[in-house]
ZABARO-46740 format. One line per 5 residues: number of its first residue (from 1); their letters; for each residue x, y, z of N, C-alpha, C, CB. Coordinates in steps of 0.1 Angstrom, whole numbers, plus 5000, padded with zeros to 4 digits. Atoms other than C-alpha are relative to their C-alpha. Glycine has a CB too. Layout:
N
NUM = a = X/Y/Z/X/Y/Z/X/Y/Z/X/Y/Z | ... $
This chain:
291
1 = xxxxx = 4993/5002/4988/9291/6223/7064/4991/5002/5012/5012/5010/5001 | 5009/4998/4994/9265/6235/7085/4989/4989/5007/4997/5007/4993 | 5006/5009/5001/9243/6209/7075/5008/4987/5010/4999/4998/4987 | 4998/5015/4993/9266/6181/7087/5002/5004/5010/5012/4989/4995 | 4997/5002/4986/9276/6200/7122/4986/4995/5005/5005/5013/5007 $
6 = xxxxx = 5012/5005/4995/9243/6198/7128/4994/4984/5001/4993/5007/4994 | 5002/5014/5000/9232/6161/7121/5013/4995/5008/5000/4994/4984 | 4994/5008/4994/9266/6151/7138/4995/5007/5011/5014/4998/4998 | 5008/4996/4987/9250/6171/7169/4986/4991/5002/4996/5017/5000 | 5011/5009/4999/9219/6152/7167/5002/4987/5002/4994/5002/4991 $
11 = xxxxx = 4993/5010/4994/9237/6122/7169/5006/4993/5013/5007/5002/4996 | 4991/5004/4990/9258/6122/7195/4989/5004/5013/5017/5007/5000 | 5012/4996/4991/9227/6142/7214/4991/4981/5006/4986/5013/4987 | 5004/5017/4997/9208/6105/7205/5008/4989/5010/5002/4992/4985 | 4995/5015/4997/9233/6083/7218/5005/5005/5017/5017/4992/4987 $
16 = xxxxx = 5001/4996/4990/9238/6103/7249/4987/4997/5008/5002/5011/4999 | 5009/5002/4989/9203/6096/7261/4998/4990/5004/4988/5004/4999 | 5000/5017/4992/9199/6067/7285/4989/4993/4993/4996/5000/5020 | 5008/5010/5006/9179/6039/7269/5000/4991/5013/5006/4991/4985 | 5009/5008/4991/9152/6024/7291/5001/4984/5002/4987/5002/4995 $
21 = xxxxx = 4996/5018/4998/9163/5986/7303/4985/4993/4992/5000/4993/5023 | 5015/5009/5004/9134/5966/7287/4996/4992/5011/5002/4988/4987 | 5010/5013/4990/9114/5940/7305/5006/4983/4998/4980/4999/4992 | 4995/5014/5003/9128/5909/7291/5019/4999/5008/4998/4998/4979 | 4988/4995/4998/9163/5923/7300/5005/4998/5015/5000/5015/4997 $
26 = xxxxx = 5003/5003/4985/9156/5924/7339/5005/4988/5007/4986/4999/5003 | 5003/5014/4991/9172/5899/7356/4994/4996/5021/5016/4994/4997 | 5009/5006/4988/9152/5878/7383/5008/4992/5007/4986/4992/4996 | 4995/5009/4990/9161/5864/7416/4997/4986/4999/4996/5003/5011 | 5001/5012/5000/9169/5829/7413/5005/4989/5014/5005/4999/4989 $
31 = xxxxx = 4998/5006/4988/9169/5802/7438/5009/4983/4995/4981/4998/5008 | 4994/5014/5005/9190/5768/7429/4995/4990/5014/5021/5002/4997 | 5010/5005/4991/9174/5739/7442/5008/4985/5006/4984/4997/4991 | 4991/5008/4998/9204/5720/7450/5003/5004/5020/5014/5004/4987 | 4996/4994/4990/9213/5744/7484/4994/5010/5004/5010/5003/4999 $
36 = xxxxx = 5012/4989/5000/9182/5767/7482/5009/5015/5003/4988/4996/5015 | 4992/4983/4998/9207/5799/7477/5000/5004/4992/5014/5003/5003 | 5006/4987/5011/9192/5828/7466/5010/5005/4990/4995/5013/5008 | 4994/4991/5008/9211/5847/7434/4997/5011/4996/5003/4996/4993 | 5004/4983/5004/9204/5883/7430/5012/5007/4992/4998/5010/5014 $
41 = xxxxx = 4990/4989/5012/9220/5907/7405/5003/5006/5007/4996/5009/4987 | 4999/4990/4992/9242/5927/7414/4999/5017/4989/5014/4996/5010 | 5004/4985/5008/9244/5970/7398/5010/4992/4982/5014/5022/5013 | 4997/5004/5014/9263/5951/7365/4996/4992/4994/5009/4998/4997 | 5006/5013/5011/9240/5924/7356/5004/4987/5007/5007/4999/4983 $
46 = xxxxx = 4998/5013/4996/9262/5898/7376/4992/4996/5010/5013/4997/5004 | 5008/5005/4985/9247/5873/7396/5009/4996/5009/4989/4988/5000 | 4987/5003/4986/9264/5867/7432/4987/4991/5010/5009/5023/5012 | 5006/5012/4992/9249/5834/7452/5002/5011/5018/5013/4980/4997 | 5000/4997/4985/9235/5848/7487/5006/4987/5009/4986/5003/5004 $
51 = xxxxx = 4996/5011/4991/9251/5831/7516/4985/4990/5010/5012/5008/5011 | 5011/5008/4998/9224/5804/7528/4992/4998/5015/5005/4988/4995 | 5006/4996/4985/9196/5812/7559/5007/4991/5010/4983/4997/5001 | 4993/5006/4986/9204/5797/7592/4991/4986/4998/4996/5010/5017 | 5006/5011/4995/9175/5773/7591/5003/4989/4987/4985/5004/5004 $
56 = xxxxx = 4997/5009/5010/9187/5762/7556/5009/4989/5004/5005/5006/4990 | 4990/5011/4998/9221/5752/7571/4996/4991/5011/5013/5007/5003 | 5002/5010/4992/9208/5736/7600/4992/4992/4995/4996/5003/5011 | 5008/5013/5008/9182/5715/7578/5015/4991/4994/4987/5008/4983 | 4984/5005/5015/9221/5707/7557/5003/4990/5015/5021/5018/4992 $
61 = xxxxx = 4988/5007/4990/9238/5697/7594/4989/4990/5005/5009/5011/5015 | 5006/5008/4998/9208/5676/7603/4998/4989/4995/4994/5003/5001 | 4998/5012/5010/9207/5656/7574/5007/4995/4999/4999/4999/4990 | 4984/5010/4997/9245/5648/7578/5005/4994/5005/5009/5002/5003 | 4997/5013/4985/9242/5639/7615/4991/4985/4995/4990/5008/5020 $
66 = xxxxx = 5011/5011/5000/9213/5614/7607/5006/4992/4988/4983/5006/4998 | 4993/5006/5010/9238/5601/7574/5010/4993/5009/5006/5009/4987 | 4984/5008/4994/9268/5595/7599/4994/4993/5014/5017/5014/5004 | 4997/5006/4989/9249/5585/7630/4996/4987/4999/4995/5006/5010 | 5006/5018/5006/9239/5549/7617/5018/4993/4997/4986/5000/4978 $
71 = xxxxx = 4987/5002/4998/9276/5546/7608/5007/5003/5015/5006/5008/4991 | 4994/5001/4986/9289/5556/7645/4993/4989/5010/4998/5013/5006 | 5000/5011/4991/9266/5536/7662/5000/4983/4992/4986/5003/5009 | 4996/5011/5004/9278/5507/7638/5012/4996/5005/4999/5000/4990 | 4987/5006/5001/9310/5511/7645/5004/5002/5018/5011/5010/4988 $
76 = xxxxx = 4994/5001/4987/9306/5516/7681/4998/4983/5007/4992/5013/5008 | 5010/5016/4997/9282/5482/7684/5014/4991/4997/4983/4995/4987 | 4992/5007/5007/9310/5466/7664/5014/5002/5011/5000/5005/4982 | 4991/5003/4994/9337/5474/7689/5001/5000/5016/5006/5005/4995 | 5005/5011/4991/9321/5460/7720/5006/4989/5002/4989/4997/4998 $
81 = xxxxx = 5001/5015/4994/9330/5429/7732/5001/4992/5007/5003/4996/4997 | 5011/5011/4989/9314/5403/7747/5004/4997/5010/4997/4985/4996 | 4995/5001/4988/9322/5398/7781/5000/4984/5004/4992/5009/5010 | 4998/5021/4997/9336/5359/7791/4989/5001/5009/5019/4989/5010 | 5007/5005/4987/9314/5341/7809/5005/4996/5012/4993/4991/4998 $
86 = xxxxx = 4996/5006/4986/9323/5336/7843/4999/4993/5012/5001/5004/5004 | 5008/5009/4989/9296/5310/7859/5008/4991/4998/4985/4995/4999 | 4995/5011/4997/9319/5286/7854/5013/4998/5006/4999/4993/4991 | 4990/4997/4984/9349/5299/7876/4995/5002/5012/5008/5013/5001 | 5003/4993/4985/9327/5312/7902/4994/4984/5005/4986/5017/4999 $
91 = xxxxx = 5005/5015/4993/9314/5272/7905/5011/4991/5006/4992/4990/4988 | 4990/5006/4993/9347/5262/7906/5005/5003/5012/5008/5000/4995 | 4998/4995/4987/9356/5284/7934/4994/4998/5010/5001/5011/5000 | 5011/5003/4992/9326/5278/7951/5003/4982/5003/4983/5004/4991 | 4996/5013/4999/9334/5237/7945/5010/5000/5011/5006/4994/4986 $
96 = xxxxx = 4990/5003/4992/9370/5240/7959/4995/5011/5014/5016/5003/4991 | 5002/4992/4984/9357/5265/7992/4993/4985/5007/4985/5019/5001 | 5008/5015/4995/9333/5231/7999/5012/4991/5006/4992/4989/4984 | 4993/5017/5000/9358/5204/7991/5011/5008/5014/5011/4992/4979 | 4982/4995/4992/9391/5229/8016/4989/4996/5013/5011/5025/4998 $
101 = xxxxx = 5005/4999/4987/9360/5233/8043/4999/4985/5004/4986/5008/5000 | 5002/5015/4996/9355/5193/8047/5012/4997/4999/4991/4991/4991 | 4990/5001/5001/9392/5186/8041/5001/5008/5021/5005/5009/4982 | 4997/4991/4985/9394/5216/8075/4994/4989/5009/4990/5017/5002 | 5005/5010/4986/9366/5194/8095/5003/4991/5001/4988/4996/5003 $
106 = xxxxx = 4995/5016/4995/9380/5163/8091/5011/4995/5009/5004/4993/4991 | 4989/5000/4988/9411/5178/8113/4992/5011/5011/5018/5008/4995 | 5008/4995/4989/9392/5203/8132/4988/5010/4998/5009/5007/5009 | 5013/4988/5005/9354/5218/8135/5000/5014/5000/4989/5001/5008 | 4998/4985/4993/9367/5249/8152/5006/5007/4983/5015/5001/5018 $
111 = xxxxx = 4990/4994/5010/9391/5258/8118/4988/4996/4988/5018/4991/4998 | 5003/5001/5012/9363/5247/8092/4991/5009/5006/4996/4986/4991 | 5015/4985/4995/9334/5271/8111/5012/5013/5003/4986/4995/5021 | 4994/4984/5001/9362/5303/8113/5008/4997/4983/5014/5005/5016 | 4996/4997/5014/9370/5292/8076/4985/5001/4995/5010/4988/4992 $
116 = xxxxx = 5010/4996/5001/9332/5295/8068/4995/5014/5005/4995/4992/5005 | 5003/4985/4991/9327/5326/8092/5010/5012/4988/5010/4999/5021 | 4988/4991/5004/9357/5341/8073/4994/5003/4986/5017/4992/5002 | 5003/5002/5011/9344/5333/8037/4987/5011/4997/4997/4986/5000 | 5009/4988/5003/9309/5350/8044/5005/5010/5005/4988/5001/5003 $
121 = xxxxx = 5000/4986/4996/9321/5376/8064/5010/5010/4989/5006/5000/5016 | 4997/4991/5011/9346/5385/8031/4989/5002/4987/5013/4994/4996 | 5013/5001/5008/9314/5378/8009/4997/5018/5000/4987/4988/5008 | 5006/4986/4989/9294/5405/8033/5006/5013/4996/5005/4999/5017 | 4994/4987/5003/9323/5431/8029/5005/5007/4985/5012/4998/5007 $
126 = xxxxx = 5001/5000/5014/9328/5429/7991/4985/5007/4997/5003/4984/4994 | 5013/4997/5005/9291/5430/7983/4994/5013/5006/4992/4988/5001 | 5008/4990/4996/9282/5458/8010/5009/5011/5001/4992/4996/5013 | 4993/4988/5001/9313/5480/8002/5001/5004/5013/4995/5010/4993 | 5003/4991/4986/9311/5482/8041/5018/5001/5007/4985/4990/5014 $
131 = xxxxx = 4984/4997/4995/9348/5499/8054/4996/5012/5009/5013/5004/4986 | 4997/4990/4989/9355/5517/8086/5006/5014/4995/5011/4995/5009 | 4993/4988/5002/9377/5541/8066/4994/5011/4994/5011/4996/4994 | 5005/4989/5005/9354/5552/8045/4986/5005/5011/4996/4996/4984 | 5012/4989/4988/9329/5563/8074/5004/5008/5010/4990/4991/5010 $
136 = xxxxx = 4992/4984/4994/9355/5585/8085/5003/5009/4988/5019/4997/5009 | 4995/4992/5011/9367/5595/8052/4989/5010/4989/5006/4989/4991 | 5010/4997/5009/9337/5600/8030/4988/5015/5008/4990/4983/4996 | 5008/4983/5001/9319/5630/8051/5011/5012/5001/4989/5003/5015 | 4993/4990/5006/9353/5651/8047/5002/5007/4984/5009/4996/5002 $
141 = xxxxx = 5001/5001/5022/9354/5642/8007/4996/4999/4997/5004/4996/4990 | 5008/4998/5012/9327/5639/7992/4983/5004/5009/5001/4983/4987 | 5014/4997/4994/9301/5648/8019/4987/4994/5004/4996/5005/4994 | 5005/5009/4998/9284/5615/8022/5002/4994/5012/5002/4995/4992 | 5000/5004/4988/9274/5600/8057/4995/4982/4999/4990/5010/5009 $
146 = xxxxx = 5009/5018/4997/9259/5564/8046/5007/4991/5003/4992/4993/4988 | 4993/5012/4991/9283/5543/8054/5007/5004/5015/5012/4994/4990 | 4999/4999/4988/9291/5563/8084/4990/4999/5011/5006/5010/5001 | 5015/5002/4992/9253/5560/8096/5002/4980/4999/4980/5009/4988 | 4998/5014/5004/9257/5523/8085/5007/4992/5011/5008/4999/4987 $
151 = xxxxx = 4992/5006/4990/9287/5516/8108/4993/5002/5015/5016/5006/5000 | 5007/4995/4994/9269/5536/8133/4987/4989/5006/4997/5011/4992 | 5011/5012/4997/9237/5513/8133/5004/4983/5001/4991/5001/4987 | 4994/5011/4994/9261/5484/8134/5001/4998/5015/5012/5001/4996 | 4990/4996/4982/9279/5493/8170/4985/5004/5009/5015/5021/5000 $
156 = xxxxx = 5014/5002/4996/9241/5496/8177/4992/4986/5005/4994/5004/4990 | 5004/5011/5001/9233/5463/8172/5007/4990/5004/4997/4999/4990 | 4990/5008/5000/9266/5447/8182/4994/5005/5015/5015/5003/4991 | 5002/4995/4985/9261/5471/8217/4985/4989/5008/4996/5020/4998 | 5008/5005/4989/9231/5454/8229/4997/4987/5000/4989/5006/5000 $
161 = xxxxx = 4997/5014/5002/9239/5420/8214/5011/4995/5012/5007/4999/4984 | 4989/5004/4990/9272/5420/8235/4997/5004/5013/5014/5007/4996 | 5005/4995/4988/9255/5433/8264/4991/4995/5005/4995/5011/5000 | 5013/5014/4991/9226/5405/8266/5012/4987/5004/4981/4991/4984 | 4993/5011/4995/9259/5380/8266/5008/5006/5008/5007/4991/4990 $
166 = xxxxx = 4995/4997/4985/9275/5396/8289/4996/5001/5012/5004/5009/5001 | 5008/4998/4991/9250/5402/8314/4993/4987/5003/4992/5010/4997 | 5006/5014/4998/9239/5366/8307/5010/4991/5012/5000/4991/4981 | 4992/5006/4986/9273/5354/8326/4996/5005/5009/5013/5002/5001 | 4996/4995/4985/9273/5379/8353/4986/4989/5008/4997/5022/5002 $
171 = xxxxx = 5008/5002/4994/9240/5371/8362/5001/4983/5007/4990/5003/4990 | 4993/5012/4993/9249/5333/8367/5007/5001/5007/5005/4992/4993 | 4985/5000/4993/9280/5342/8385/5011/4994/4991/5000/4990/5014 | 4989/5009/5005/9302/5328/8357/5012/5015/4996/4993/4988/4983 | 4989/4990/5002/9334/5353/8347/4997/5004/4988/5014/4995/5001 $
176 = xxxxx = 5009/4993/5011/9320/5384/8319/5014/4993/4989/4996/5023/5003 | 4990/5001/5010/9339/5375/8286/5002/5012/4992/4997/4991/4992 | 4999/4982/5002/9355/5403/8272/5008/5008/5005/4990/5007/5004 | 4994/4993/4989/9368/5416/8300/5013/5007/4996/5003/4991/5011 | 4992/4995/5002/9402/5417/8287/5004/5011/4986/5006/4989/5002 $
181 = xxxxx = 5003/4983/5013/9393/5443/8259/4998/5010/5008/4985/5002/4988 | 5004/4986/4993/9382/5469/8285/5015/5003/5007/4986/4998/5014 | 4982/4997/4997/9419/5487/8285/4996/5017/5004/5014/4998/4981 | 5005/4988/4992/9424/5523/8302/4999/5010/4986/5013/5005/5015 | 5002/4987/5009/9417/5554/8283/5010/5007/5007/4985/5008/5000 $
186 = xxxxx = 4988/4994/4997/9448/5577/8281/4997/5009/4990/5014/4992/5001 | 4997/4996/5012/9461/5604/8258/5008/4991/4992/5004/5011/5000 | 4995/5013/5010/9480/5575/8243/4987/4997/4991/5005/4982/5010 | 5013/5010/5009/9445/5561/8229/4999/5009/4991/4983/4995/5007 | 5014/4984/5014/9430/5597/8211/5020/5002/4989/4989/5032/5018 $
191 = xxxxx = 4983/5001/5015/9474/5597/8193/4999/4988/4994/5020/5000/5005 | 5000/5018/5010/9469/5559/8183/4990/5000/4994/4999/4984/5007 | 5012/4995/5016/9434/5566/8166/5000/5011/4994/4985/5002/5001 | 5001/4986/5013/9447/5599/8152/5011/4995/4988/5008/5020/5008 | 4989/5006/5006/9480/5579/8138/4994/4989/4994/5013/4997/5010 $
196 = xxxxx = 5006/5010/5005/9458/5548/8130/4993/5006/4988/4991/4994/5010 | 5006/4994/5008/9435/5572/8113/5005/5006/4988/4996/5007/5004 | 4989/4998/5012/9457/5586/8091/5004/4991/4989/5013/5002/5007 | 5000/5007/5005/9472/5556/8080/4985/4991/4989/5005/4997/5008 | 5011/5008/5008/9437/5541/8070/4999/5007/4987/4984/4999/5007 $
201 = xxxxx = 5000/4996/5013/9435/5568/8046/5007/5000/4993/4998/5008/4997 | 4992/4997/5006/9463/5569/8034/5003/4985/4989/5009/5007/5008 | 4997/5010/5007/9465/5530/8027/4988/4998/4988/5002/4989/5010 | 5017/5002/5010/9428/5529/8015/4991/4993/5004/5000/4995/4987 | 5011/5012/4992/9413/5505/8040/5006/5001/5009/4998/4984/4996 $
206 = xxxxx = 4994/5005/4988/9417/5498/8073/5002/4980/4997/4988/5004/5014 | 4995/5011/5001/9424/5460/8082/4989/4989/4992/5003/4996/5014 | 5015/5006/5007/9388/5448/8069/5002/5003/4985/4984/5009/5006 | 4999/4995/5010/9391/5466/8041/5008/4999/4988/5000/5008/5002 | 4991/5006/5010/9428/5456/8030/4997/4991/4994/5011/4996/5003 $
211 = xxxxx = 5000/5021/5002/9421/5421/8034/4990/4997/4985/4988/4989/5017 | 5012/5002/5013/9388/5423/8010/5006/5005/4987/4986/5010/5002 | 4992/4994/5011/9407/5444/7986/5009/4991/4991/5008/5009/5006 | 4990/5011/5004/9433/5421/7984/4993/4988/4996/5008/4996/5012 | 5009/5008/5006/9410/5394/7974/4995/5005/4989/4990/4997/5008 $
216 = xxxxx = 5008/4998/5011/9395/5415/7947/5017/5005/4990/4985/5016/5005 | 4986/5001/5007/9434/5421/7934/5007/5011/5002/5000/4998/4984 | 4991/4987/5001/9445/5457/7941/5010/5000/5004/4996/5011/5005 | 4985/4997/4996/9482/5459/7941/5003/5012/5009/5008/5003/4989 | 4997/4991/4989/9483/5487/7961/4996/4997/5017/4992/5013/4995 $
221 = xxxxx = 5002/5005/4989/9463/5471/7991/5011/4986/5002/4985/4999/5000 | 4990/5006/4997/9488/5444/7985/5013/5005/5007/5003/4997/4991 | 4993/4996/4993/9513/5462/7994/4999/5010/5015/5006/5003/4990 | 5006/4996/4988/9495/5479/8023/4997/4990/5015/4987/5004/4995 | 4999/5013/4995/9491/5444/8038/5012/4997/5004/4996/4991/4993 $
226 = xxxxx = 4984/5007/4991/9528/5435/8038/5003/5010/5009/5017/4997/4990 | 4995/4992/4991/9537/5467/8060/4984/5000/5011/5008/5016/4993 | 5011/5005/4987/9501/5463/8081/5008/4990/5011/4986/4990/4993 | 4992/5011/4996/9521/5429/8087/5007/5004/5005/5004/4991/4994 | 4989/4993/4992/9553/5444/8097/4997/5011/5011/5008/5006/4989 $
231 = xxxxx = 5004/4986/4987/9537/5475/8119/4993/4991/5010/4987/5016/4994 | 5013/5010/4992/9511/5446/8139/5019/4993/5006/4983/4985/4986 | 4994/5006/4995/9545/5427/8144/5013/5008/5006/5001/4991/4992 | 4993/4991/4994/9569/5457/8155/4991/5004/5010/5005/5010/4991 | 5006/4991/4986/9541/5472/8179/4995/4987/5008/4985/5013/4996 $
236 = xxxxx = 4997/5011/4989/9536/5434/8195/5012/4998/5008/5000/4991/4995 | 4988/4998/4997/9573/5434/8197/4999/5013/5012/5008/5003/4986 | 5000/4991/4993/9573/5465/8218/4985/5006/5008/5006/5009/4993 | 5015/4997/4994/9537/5465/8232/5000/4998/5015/4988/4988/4994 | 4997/5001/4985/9550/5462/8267/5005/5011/5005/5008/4991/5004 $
241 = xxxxx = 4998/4983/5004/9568/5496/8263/4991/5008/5004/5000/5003/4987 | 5011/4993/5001/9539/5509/8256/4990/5002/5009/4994/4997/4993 | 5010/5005/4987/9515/5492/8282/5005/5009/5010/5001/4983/5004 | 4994/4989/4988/9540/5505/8311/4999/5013/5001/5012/4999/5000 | 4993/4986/5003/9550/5539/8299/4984/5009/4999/5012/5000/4980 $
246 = xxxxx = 5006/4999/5006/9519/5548/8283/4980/5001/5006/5006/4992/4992 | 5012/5005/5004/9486/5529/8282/4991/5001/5017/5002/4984/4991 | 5007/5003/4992/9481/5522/8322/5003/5010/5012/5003/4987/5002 | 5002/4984/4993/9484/5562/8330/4987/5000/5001/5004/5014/4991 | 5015/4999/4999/9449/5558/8326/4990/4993/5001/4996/5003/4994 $
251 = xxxxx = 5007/5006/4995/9418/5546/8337/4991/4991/4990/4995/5009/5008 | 5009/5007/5006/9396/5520/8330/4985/5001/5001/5003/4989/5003 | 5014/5000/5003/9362/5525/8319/4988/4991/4998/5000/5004/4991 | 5016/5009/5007/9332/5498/8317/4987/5006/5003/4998/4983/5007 | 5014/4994/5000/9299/5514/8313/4986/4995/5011/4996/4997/4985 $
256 = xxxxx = 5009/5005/4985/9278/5489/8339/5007/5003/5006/4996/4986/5005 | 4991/4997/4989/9303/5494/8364/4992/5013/5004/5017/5002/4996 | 5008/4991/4996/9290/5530/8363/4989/5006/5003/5000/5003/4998 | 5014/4997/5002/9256/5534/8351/4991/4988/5001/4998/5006/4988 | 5009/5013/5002/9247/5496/8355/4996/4996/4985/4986/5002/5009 $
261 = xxxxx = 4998/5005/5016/9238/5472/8326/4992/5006/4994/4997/4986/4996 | 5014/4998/5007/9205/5487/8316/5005/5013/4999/4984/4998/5009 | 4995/4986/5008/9220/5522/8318/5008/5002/4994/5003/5008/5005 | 4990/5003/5010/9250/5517/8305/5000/5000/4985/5003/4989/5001 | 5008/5003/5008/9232/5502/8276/4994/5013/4989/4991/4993/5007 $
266 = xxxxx = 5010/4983/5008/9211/5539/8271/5008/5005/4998/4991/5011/5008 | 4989/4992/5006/9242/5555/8272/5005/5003/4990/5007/4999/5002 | 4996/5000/5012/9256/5542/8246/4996/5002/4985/5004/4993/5002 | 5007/4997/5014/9229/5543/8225/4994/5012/4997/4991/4993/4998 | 5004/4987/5000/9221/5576/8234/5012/5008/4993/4997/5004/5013 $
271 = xxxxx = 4987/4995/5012/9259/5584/8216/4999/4993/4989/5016/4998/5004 | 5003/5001/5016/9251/5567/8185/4993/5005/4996/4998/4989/4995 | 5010/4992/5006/9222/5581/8183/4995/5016/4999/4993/4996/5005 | 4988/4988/5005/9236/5616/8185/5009/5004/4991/5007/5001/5005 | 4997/4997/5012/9260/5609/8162/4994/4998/4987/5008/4997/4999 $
276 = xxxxx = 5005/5002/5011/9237/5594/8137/4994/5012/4994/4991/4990/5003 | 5007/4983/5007/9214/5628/8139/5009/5008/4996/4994/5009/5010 | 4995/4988/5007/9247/5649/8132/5003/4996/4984/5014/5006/5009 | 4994/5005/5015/9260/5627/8104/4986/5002/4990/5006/4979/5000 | 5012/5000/5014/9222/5626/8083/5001/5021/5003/4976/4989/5006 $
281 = xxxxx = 4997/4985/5003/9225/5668/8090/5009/5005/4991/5002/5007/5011 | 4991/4996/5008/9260/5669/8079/4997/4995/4986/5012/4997/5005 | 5001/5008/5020/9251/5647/8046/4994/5013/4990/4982/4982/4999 | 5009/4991/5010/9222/5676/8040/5004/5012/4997/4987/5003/5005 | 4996/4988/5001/9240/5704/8046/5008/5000/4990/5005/5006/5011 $
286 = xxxxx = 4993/5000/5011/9266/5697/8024/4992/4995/4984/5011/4990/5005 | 5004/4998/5012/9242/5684/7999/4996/5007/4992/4995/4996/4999 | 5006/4990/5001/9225/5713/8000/5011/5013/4994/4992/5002/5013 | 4992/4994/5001/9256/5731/7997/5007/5002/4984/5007/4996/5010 | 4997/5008/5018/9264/5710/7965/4991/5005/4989/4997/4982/4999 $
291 = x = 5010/4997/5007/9236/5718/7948/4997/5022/4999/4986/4989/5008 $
């Protein structure tokens, strides 16, 4: 009895002591060469797939974009399309402006040269975007003076143009033309360009500006036009009202009269050219501001 406690102690002593992992037993980190993600054992032998480096996955999302971007820009090319050609309306239009202007001179020259005048001068306004409203509007809203330097260098050029034909009569003795535009300055005038003003913005052009508009199709200057129409023919209607009550509280201004033609002349260009310098400041400041 003895005998066997002993041998069963020796036994169970044996199977109690930890046996050494072998070498072959060991498992090794593997790499699968599908998603380069490492597998390490974990404390029971299993293996558990590491989640995959950063530069792995971005090598993954690069190769995906460069699989789908040949498909996007197929399917963007593919839904494009082609723009009509239009040289052959714009000849017709150009045909019939010819054939209406000869049709005009054959009743009067005066109506086919202010249907010519009228044609480029809507050309002119189309192509140079040039509107009064926005060279009041555009350095409130968005900070931009160029088309208010623009108009600016107009009334420049118009001033000393209308000032060599004006001075061309006097000088002859013949009667200045014009004349009847030089109206008094009142506070009537600075409420009709604050009320005028208004309106421009609000329609989106002034009278230059509908008109061109309207030629290019905008329904909204359409309908800015029919009440233009209706407000031009209500304030004719009552423009005598006005004149009396109003307009001839105040004095009349012509600039030779005061300062003579030649000064006159400086004057005025000495105020455009004042405001030209504040409008290129205001452009910078606010650009500067922008930025």
């Amino acid at each position: 009895m003895t005998e066997v406690n002993n041998n069963q102690e020796n036994v169970t002593q044996e199977q109690r002591k930890p046996r050494r992992p072998s070498r072959v037993a060991e498992p090794a980190t593997e790499t699968t060469a599908a998603d380069n993600t490492k597998i390490e054992p974990t404390s029971e032998g299993e293996r558990v797939p590491r989640r995959p480096s950063r530069t792995t996955s971005d090598d993954a999302s690069k190769a995906s974009d460069a699989e789908r971007s040949p498909r996007r820009s197929s399917s963007r090319a593919g839904s494009k399309k082609k723009k009509p050609n239009q040289m052959p309306y714009g000849f017709a239009i150009v045909l019939a402006i010819i054939v209406f202007g000869l049709y005009l001179n054959s009743r009067s020259s005066n109506v086919a040269l202010n249907w010519i005048l009228g044609i480029g001068f809507g050309f002119i306004l189309q192509r140079s975007r040039f509107c009064f409203t926005a060279s009041m509007r555009d350095p409130y809203m968005t900070g931009s003076t160029t088309v208010t330097r623009a108009v600016l260098i107009a009334f420049a050029f118009t001033s000393i143009a209308f000032t060599a034909i004006k001075y061309g009569f006097f000088r002859v003795g013949m009667p200045i033309p014009g004349m009847g535009y030089v109206v008094p300055i009142s506070v009537a005038t600075g409420v009709g360009a604050f009320l005028f003003g208004i309106g421009m913005v609000i329609a989106g052009g002034c009278a230059s500006g509908t008109l061109m508009r309207v030629g290019e199709g905008f329904q909204m200057q359409i309908l800015s036009l029919f009440f233009f129409v209706v407000g031009s023919l209500w304030g004719a209607h009552d423009f005598g009202f006005w004149k009396r009550n109003f307009m001839l509280a105040g004095k009349k201004v012509f600039l030779p009269d005061v300062f003579g033609w030649f000064g006159g002349l400086m004057v005025n260009l000495l105020i455009i050219i004042v405001l030209y310098i504040i409008a290129e400041k205001w452009e910078n400041r606010k650009g500067a501001a922008g930025h």
